[in-house]
PDBQT receptor file of N, H, CA, C and O in Angstrom, charges set to zero:
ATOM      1  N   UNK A   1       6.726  23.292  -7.435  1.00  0.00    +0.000 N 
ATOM      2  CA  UNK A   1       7.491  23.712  -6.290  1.00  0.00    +0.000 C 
ATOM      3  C   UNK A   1       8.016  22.465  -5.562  1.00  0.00    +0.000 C 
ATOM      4  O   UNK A   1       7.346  21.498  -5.199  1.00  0.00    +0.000 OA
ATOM      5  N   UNK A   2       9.400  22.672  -5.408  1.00  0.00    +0.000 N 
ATOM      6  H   UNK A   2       9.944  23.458  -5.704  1.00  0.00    +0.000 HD
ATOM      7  CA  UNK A   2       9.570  21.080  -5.034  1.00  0.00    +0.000 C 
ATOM      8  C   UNK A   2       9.938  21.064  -3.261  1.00  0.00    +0.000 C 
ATOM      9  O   UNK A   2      10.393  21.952  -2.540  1.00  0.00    +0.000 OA
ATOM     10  N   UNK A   3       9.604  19.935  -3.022  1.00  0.00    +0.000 N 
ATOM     11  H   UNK A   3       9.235  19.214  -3.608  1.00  0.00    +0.000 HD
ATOM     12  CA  UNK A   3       9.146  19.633  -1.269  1.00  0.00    +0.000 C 
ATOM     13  C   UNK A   3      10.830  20.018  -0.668  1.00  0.00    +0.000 C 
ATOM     14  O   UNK A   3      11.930  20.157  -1.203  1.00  0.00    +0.000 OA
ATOM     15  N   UNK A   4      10.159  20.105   1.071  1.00  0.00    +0.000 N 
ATOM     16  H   UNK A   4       9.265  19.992   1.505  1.00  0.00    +0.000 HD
ATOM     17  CA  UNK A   4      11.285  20.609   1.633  1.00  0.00    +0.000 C 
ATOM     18  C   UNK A   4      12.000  19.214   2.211  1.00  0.00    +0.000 C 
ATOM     19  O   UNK A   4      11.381  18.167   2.027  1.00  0.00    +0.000 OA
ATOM     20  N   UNK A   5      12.621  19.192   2.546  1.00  0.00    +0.000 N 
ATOM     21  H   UNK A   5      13.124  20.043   2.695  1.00  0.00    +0.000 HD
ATOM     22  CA  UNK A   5      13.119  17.525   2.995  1.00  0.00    +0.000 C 
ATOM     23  C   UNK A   5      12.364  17.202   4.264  1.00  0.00    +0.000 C 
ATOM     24  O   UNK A   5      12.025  16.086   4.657  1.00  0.00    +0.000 OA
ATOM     25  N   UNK A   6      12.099  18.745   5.012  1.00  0.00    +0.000 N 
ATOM     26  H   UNK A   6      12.374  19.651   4.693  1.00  0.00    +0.000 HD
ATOM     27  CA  UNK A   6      10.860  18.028   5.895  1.00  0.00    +0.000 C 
ATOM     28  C   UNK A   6       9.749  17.734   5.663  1.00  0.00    +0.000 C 
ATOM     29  O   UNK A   6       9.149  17.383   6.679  1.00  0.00    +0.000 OA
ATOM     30  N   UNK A   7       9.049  17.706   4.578  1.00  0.00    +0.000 N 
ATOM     31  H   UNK A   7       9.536  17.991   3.753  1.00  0.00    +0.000 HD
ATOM     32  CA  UNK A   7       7.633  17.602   4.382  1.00  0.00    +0.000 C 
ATOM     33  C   UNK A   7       8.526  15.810   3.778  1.00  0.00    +0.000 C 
ATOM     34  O   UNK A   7       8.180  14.759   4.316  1.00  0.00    +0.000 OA
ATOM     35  N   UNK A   8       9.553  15.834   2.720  1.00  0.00    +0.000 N 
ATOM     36  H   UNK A   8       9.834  16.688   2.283  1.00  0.00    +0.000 HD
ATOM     37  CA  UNK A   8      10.099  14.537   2.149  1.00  0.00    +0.000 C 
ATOM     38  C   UNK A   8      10.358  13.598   3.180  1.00  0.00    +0.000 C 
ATOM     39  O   UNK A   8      10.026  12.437   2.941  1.00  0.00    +0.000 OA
ATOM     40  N   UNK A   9      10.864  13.844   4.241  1.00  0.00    +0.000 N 
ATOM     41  H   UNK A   9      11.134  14.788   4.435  1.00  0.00    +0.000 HD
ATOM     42  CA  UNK A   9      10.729  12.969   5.872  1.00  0.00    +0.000 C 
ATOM     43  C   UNK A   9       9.231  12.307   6.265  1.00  0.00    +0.000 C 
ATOM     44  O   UNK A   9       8.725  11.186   6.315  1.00  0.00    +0.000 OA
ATOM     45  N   UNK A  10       8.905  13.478   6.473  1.00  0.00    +0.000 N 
ATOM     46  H   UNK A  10       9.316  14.388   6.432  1.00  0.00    +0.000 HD
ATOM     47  CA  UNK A  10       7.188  13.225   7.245  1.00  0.00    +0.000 C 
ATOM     48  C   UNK A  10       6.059  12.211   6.183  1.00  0.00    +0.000 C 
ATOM     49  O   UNK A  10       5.192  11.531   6.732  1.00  0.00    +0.000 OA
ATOM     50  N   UNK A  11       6.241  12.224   4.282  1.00  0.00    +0.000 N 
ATOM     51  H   UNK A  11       6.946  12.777   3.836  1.00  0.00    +0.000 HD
ATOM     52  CA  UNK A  11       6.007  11.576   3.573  1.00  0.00    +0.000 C 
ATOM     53  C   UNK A  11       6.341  10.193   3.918  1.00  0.00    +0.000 C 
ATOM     54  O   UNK A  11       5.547   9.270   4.101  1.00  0.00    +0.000 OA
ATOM     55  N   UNK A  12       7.817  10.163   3.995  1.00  0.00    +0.000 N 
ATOM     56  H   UNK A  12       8.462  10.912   3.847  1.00  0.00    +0.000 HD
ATOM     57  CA  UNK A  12       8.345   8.918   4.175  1.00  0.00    +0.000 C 
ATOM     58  C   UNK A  12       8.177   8.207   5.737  1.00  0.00    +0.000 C 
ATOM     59  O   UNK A  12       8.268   6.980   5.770  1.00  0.00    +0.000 OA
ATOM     60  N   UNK A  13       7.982   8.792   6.771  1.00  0.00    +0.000 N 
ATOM     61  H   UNK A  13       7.907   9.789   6.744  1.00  0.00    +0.000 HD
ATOM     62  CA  UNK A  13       7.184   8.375   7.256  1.00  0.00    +0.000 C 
ATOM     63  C   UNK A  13       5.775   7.687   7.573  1.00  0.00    +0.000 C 
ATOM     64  O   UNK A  13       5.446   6.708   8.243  1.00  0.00    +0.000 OA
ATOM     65  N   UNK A  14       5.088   8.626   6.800  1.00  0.00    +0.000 N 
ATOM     66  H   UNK A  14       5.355   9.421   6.256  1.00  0.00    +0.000 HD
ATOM     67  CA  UNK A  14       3.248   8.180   7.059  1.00  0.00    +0.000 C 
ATOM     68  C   UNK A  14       3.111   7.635   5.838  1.00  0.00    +0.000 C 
ATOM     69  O   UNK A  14       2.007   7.674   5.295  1.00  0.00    +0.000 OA
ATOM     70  N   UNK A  15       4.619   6.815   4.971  1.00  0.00    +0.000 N 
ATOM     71  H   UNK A  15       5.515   6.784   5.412  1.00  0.00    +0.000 HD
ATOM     72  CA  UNK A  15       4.933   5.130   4.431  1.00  0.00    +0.000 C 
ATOM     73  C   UNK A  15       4.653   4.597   5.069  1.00  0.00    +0.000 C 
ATOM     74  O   UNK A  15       3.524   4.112   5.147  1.00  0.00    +0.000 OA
ATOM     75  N   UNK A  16       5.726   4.412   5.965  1.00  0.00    +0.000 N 
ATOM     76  H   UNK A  16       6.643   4.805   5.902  1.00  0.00    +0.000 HD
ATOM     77  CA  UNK A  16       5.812   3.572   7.143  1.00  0.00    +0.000 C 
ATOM     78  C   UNK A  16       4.799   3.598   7.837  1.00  0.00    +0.000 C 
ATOM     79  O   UNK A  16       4.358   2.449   7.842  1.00  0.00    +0.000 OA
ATOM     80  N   UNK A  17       4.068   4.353   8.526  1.00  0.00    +0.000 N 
ATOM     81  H   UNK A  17       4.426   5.286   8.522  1.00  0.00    +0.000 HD
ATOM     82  CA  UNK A  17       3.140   3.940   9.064  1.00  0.00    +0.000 C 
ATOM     83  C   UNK A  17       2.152   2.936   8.390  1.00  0.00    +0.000 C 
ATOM     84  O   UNK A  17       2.106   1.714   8.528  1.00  0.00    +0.000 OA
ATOM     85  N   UNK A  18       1.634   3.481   7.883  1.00  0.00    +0.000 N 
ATOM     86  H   UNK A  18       1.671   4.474   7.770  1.00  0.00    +0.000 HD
ATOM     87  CA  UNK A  18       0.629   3.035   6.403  1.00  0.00    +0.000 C 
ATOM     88  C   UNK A  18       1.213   1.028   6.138  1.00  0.00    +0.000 C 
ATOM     89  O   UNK A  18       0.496   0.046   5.947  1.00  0.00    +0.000 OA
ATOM     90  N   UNK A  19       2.632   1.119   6.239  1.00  0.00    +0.000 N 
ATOM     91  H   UNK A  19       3.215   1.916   6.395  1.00  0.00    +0.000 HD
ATOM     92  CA  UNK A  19       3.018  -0.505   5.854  1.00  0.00    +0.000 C 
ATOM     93  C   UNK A  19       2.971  -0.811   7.065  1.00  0.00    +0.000 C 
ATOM     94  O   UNK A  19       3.205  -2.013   6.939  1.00  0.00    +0.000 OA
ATOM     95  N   UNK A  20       2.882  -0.700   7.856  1.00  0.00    +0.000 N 
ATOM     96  H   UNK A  20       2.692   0.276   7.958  1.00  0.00    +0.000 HD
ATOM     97  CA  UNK A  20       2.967  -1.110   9.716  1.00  0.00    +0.000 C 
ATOM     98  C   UNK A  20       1.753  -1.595   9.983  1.00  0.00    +0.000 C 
ATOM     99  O   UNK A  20       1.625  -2.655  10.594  1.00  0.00    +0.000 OA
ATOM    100  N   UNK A  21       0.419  -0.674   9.436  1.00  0.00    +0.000 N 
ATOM    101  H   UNK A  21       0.523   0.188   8.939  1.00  0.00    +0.000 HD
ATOM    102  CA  UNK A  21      -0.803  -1.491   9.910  1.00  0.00    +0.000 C 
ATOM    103  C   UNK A  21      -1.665  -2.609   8.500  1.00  0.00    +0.000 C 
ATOM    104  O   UNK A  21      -2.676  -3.310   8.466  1.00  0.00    +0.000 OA
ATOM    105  N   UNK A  22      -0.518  -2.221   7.464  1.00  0.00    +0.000 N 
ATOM    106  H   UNK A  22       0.304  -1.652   7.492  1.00  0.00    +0.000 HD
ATOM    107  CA  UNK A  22      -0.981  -3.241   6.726  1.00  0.00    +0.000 C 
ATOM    108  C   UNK A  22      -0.370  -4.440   7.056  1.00  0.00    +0.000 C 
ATOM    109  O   UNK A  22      -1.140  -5.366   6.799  1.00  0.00    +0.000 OA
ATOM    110  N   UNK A  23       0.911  -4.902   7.614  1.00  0.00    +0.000 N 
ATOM    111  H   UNK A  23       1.536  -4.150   7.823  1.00  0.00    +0.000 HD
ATOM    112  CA  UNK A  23       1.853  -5.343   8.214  1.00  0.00    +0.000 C 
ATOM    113  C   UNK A  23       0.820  -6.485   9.333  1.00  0.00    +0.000 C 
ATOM    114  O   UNK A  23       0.590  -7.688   9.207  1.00  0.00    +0.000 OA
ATOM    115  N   UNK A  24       0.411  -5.577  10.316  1.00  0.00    +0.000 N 
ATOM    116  H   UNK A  24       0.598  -4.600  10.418  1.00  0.00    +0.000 HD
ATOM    117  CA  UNK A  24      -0.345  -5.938  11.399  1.00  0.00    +0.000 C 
ATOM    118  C   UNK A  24      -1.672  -6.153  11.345  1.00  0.00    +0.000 C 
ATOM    119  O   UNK A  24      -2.480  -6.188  12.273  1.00  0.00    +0.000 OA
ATOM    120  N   UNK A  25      -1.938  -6.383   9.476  1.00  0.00    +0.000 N 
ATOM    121  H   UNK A  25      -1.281  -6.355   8.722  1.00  0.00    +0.000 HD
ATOM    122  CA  UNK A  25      -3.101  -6.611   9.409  1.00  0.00    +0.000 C 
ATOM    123  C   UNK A  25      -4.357  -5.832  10.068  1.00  0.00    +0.000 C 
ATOM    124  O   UNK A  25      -5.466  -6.324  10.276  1.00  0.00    +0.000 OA
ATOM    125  N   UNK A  26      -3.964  -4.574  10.336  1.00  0.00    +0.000 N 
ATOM    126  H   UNK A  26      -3.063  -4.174  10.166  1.00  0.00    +0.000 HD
ATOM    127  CA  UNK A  26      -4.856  -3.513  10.625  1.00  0.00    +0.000 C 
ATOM    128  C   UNK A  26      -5.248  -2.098   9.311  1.00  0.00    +0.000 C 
ATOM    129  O   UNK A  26      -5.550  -0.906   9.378  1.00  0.00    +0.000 OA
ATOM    130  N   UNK A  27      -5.078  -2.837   8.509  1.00  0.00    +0.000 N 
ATOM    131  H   UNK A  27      -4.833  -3.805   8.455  1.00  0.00    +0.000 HD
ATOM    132  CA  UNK A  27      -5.723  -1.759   7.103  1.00  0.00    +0.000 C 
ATOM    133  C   UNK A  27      -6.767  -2.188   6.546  1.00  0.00    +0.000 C 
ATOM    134  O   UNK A  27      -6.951  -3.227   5.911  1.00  0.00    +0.000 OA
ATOM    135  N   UNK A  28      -7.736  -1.011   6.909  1.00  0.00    +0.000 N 
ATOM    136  H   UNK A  28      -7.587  -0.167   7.425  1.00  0.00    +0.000 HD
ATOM    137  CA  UNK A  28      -9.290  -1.301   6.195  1.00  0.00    +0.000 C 
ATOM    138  C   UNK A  28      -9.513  -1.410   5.113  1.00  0.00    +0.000 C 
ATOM    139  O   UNK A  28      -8.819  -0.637   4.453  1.00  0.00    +0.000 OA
ATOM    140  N   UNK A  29     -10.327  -2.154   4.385  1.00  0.00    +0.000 N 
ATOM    141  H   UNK A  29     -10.891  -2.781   4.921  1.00  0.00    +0.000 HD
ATOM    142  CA  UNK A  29     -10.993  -1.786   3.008  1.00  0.00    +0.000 C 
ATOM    143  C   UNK A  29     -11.749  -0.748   2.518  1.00  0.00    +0.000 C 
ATOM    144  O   UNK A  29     -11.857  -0.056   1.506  1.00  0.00    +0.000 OA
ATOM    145  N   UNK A  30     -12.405  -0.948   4.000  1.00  0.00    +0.000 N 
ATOM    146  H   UNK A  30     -12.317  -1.510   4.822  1.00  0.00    +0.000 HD
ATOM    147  CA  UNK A  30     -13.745   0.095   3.923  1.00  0.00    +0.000 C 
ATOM    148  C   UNK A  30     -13.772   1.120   4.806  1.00  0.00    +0.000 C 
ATOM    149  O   UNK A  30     -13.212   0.657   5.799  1.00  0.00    +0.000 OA
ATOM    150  N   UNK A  31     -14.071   2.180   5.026  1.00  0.00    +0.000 N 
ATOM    151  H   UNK A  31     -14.526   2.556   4.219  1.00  0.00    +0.000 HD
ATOM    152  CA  UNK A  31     -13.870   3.374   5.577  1.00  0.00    +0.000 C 
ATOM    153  C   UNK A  31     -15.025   3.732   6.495  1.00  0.00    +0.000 C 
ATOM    154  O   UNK A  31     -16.110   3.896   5.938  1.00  0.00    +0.000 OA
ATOM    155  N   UNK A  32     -14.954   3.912   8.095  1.00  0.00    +0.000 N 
ATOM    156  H   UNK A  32     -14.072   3.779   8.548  1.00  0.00    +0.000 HD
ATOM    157  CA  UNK A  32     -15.852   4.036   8.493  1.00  0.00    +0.000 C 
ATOM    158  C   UNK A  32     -17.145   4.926   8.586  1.00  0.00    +0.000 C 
ATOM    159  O   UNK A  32     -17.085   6.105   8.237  1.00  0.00    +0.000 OA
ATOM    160  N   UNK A  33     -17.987   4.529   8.922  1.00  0.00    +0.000 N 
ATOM    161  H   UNK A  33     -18.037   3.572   9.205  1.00  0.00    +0.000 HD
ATOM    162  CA  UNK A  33     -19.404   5.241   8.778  1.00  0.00    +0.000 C 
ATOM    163  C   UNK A  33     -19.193   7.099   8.663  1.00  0.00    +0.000 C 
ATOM    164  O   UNK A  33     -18.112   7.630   8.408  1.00  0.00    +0.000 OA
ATOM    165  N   UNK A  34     -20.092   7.621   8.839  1.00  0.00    +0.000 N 
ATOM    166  H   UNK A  34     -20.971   7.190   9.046  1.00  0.00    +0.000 HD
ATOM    167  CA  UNK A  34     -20.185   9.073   8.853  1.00  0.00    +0.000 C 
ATOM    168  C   UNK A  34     -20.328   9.333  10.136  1.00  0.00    +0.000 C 
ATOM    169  O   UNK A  34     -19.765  10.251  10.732  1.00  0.00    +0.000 OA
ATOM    170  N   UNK A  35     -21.231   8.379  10.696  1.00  0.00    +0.000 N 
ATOM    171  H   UNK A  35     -21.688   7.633  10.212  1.00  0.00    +0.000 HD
ATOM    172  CA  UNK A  35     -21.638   8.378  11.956  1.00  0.00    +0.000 C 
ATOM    173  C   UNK A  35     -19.900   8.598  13.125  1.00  0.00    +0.000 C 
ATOM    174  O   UNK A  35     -19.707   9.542  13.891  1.00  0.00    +0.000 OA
ATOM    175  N   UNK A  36     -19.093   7.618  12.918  1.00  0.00    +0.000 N 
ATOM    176  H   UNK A  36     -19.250   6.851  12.295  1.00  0.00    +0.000 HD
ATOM    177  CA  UNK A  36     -17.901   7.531  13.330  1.00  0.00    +0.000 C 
ATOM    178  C   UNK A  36     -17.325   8.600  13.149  1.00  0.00    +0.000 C 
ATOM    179  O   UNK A  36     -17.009   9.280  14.126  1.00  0.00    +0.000 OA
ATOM    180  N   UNK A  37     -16.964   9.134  11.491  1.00  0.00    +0.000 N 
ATOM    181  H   UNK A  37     -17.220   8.582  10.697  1.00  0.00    +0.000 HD
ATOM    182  CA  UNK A  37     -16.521   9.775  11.115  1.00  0.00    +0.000 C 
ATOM    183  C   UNK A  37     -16.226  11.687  12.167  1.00  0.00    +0.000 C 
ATOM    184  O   UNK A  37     -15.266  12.452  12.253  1.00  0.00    +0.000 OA
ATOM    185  N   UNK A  38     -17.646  11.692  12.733  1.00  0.00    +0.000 N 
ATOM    186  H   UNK A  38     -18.426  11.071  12.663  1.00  0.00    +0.000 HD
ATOM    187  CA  UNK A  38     -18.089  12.797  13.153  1.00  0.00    +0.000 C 
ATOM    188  C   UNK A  38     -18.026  12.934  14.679  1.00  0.00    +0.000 C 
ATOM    189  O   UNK A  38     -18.719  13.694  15.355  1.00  0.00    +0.000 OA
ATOM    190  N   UNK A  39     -17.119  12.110  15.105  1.00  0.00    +0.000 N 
ATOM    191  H   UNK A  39     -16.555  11.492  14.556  1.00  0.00    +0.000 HD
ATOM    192  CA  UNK A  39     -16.583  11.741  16.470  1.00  0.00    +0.000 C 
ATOM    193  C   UNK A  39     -15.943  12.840  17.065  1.00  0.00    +0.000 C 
ATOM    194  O   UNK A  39     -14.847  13.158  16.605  1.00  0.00    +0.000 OA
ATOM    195  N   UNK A  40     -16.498  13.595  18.165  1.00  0.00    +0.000 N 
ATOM    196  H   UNK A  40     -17.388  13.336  18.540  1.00  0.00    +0.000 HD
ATOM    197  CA  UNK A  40     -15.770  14.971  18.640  1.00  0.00    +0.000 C 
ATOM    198  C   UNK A  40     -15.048  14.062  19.514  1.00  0.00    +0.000 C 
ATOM    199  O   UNK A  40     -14.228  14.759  20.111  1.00  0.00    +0.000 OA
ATOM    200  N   UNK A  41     -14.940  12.808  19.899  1.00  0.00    +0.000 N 
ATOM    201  H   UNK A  41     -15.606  12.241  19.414  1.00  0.00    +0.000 HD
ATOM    202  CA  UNK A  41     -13.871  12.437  21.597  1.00  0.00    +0.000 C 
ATOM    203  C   UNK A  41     -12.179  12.014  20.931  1.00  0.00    +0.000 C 
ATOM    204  O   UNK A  41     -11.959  11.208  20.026  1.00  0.00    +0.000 OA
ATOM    205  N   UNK A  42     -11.292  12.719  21.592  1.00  0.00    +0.000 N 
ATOM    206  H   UNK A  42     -11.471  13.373  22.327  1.00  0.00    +0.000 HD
ATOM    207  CA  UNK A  42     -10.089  12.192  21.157  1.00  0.00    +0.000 C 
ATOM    208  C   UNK A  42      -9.605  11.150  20.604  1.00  0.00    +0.000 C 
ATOM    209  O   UNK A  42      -9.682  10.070  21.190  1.00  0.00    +0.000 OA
ATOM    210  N   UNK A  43      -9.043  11.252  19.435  1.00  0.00    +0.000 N 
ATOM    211  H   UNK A  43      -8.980  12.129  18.958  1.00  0.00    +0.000 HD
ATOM    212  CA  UNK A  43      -9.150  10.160  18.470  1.00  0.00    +0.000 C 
ATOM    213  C   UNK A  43      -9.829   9.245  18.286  1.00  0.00    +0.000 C 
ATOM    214  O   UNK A  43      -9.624   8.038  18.165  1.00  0.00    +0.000 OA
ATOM    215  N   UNK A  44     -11.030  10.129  18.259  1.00  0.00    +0.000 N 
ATOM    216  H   UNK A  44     -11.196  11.110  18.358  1.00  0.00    +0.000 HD
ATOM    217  CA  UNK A  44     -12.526   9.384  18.069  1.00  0.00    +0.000 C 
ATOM    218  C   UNK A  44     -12.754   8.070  18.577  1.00  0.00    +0.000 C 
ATOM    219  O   UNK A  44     -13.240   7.074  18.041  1.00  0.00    +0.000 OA
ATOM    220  N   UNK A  45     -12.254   8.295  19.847  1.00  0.00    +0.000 N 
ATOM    221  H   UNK A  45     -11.859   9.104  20.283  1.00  0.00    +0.000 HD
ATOM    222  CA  UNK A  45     -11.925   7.085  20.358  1.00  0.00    +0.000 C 
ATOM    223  C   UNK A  45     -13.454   5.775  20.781  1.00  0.00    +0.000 C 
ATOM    224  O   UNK A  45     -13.497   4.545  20.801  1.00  0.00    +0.000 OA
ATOM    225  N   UNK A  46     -14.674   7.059  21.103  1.00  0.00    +0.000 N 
ATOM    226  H   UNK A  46     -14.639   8.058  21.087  1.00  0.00    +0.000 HD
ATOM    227  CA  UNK A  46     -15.469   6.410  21.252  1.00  0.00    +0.000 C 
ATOM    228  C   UNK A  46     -16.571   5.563  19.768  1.00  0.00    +0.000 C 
ATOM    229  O   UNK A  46     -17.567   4.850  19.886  1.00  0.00    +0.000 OA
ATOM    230  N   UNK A  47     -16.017   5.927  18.784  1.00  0.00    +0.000 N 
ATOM    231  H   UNK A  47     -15.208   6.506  18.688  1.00  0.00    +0.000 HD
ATOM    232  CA  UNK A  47     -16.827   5.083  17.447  1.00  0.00    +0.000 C 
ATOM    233  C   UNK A  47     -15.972   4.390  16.624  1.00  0.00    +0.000 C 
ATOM    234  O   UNK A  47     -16.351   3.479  15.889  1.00  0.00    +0.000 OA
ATOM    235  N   UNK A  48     -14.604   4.855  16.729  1.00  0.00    +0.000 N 
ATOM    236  H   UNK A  48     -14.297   5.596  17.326  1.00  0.00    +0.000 HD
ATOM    237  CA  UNK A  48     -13.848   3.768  15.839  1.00  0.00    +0.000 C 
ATOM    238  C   UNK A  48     -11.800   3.082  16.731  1.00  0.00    +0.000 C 
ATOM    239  O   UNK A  48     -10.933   3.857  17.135  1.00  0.00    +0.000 OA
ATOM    240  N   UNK A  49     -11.745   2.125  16.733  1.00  0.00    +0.000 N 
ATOM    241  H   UNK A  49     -12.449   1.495  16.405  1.00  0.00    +0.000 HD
ATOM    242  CA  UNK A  49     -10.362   1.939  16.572  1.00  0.00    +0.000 C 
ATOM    243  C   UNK A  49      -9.192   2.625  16.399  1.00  0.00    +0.000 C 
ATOM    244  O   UNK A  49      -9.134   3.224  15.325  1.00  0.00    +0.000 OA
ATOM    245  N   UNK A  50      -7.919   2.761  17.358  1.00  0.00    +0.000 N 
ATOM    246  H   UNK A  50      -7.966   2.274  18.230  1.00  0.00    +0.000 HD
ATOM    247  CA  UNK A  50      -7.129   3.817  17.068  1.00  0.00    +0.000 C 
ATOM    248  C   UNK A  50      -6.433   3.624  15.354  1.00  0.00    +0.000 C 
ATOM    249  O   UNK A  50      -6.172   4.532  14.566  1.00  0.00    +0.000 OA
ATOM    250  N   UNK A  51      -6.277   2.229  15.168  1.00  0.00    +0.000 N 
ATOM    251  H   UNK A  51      -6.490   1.491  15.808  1.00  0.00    +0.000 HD
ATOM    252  CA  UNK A  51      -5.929   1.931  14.069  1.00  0.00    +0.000 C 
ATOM    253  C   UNK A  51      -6.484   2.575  12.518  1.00  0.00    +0.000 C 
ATOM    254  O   UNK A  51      -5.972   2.930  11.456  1.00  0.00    +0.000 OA
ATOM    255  N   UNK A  52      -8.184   2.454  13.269  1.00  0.00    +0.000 N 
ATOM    256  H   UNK A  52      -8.600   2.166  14.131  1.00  0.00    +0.000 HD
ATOM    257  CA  UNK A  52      -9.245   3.248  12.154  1.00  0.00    +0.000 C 
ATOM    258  C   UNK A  52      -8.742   4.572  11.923  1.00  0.00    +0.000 C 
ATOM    259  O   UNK A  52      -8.253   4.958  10.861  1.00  0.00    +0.000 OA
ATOM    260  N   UNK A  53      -8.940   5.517  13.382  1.00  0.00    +0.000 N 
ATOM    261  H   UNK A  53      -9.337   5.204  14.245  1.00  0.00    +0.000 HD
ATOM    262  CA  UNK A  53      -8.322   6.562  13.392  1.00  0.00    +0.000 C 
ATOM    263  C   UNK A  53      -6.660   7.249  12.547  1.00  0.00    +0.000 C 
ATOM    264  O   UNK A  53      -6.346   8.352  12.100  1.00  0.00    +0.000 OA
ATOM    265  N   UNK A  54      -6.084   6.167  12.644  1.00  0.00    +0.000 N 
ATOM    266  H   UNK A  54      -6.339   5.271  13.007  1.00  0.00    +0.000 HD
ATOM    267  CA  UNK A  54      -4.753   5.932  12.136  1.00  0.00    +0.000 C 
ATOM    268  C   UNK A  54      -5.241   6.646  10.450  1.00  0.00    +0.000 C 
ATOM    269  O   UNK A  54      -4.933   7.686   9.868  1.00  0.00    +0.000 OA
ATOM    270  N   UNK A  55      -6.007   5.637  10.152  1.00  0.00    +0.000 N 
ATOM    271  H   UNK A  55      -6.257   4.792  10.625  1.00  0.00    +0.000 HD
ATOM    272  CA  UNK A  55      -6.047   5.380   8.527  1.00  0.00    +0.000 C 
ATOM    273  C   UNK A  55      -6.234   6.043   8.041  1.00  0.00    +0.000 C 
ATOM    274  O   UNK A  55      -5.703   6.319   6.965  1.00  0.00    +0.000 OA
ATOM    275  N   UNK A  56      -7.601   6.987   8.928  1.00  0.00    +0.000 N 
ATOM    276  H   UNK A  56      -8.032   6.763   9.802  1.00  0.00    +0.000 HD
ATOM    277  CA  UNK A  56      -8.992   7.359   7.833  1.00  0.00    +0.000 C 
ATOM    278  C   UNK A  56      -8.983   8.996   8.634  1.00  0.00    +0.000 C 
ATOM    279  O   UNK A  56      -9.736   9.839   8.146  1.00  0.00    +0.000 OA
ATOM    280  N   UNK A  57      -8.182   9.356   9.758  1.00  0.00    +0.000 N 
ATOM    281  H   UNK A  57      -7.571   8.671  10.154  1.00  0.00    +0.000 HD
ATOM    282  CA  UNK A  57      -8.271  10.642   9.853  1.00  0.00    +0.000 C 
ATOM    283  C   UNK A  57      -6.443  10.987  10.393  1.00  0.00    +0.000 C 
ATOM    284  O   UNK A  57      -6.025  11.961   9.767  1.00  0.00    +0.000 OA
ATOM    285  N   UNK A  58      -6.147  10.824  10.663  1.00  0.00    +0.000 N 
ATOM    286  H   UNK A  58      -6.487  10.033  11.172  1.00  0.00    +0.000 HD
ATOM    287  CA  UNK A  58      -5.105  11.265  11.008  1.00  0.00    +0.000 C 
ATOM    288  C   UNK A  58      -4.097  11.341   9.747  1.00  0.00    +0.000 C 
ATOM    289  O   UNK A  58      -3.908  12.354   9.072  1.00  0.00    +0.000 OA
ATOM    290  N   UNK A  59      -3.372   9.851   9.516  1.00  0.00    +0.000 N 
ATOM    291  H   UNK A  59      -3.525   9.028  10.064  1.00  0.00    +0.000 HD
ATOM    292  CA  UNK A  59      -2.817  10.080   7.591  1.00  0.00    +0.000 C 
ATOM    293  C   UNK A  59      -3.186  10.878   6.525  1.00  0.00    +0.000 C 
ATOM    294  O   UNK A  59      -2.389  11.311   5.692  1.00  0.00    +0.000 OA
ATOM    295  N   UNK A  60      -4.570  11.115   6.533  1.00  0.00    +0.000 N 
ATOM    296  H   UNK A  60      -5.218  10.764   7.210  1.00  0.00    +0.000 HD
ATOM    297  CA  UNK A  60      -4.815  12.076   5.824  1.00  0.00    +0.000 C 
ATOM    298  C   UNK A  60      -4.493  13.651   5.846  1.00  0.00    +0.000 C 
ATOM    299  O   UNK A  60      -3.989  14.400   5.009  1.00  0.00    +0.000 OA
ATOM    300  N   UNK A  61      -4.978  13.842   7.120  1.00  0.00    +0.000 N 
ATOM    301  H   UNK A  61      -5.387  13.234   7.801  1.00  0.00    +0.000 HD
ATOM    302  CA  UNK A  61      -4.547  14.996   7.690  1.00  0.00    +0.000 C 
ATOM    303  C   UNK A  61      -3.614  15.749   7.501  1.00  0.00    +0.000 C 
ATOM    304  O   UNK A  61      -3.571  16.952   7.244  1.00  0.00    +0.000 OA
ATOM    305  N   UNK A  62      -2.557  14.695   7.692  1.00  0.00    +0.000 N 
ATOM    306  H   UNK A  62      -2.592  13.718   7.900  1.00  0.00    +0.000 HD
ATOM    307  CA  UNK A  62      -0.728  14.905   8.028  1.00  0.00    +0.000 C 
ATOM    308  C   UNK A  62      -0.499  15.280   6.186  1.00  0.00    +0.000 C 
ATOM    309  O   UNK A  62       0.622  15.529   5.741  1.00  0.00    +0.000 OA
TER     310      UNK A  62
């Protein structure tokens, strides 16, 4: 089934994002804890980095 040009946008976007914090030298290797992971405060703000957040829950998400 082939993509709608909005899902082909929003792809090509969360590129860009993705090269922006590798860019800024904000792309992890390693993926944070479970502990983090399981963060109920807005963009888990209290266990990891918005950047973390960026990587490891939000990009995925989308």
């Amino acid at each position: 089934m082939p993509c709608s040009e909005q899902e082909v946008q929003i792809q090509r976007l969360l590129n860009r994002l993705e090269s922006a914090l590798k860019t800024a030298e904000q792309w992890s290797s390693t993926s944070p804890s479970s502990w983090a992971m399981e963060s109920e405060a807005p963009f888990a703000c209290d266990r990891m980095s918005f950047a973390q957040w960026l990587q490891f829950i939000f990009i995925p998400k989308m």
